[in-house]
C-alpha positions in Angstrom: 0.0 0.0 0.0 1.2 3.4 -0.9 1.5 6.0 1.9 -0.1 8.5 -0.5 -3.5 10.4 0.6 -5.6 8.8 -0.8 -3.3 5.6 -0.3 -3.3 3.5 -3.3 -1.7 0.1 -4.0 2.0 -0.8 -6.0 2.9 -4.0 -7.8 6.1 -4.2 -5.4 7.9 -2.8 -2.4 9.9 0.3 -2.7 9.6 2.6 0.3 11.2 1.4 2.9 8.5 2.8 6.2 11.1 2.3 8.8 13.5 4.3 6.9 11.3 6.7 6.0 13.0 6.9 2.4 12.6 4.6 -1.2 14.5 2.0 -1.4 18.3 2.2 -3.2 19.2 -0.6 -5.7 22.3 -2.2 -4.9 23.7 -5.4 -5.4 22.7 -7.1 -2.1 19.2 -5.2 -1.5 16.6 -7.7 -2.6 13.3 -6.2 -1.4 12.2 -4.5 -4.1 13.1 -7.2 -6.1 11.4 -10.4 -3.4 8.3 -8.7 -3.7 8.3 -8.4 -7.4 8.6 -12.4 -7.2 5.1 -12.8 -6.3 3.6 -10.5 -9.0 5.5 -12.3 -11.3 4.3 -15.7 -10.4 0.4 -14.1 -10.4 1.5 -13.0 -14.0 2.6 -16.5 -14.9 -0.3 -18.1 -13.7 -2.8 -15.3 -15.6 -0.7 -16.7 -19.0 -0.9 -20.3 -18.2 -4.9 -19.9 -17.4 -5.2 -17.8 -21.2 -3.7 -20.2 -23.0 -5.0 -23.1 -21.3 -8.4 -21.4 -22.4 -7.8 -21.5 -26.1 -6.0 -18.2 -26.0 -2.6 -18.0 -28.4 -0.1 -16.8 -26.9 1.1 -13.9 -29.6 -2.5 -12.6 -29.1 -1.9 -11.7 -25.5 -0.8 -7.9 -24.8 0.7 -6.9 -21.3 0.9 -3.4 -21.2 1.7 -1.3 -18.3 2.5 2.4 -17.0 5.6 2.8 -14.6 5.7 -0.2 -12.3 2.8 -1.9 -14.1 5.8 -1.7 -16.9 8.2 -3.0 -14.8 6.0 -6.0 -13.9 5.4 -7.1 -17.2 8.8 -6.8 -18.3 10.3 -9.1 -15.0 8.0 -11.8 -16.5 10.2 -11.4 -19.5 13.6 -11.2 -17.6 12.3 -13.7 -15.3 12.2 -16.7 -18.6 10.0 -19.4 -16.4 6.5 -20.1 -18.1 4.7 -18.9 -20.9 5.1 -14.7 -22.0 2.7 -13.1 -23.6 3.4 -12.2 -27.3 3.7 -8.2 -26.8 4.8 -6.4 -23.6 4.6 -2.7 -23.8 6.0 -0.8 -21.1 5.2 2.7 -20.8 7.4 5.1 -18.4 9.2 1.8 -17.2 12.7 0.0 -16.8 13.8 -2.9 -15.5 15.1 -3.0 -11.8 18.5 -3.1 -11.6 19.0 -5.6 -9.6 17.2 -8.3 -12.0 19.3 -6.9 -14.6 22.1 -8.9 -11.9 20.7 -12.0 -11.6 21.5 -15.3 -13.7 18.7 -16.2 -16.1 17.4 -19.5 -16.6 19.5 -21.6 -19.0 17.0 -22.5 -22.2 15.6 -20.0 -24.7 12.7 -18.1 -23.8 10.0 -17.8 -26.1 10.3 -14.9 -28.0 8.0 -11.9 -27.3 7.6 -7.9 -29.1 8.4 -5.7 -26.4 8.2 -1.9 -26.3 9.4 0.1 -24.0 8.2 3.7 -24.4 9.4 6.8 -22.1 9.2 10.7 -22.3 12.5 12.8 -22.8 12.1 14.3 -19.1 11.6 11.4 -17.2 13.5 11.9 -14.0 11.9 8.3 -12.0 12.9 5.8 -15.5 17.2 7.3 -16.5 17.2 6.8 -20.1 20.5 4.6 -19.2 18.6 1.9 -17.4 15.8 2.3 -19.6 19.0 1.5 -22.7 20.2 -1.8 -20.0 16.4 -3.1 -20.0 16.5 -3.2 -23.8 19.9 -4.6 -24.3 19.4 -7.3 -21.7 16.2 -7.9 -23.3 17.4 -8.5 -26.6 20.2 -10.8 -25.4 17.6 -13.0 -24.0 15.9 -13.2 -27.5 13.0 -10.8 -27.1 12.4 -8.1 -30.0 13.2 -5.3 -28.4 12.5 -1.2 -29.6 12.4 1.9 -27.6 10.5 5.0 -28.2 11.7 8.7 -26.5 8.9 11.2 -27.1 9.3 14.9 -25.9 7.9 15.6 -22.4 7.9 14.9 -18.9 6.9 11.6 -17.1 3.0 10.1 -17.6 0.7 8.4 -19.3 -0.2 7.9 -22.7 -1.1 11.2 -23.1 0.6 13.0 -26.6 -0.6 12.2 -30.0 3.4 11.3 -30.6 2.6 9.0 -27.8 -0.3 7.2 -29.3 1.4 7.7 -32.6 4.1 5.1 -31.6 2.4 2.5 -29.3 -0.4 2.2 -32.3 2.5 1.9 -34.5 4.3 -0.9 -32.7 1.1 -3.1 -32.5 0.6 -3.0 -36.1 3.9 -4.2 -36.9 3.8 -6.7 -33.7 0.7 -8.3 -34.5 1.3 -7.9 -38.1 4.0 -10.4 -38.1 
């Protein structure tokens, strides 16, 4: 739960309360990371229960803003269980501590991923945003990010639209 007023709800942990403070990514902090587990595994199951009802799995879109993003994309980093065929993530990275861990040996399948950010985005560094879509691609994933001008948000420029409309056409087109 978010300490916001009113509060609201996260995919994982990143404030630490004790601490008062968000918590820093290092190479031994796992929190943020832990907690992201258990999304991940709802995520997995949500795939396995489409395609066991007669859904295919290039059909199936994941798209999220901000950590939404960064959940959809961990399914992808993570490389246990079905994917969906397109990820878009929109204001959203990778954390930088999965970009750490070892992947599971085995080729994941291969899924059209687009991760889309404004210019002025001060909580997604373009640089991590640029290690999300390396490490994607190395893991076999077709991988293509947009920068459109502005700051941080939603879907919410015609440039914006412009390119996630853009993306699925070609994604589902193939």
């Amino acid at each position: 739960e978010l300490l916001d007023n009113p509060p609201g709800f996260s995919w994982f942990h990143f404030f630490d309360e004790k601490a008062g403070d968000f918590i820093s990514p290092s190479p031994t902090e796992t929190r943020r990371l832990d907690s992201l587990d258990g999304t991940v595994e709802m995520l997995r199951q949500l795939m396995e229960q489409l395609l066991a009802s007669g859904w295919q799995r290039e059909n199936v879109l994941f798209i999220g803003f901000a950590q939404g993003g960064t959940a959809a994309l961990q399914l992808l980093v993570d490389g246990r269980g079905p994917t969906p065929g397109v990820v878009v993530a929109v204001a959203a990275a990778c954390l930088e501590e999965s970009l750490g861990r070892p992947v599971p040996d085995g080729s994941p399948e291969c899924s059209q991923v687009l991760l889309l950010q404004r210019d002025d985005d001060p909580a997604t560094p373009a640089q991590l945003v640029n290690e999300s879509v390396s490490f994607l691609a190395r893991r076999g994933h077709r991988v293509q990010r947009r920068s459109v001008p502005g700051a941080a948000g939603m879907l919410g420029s015609e440039e914006e639209a412009r390119a996630f409309y853009e993306f699925l056409g070609r994604a589902w087109d193939q």
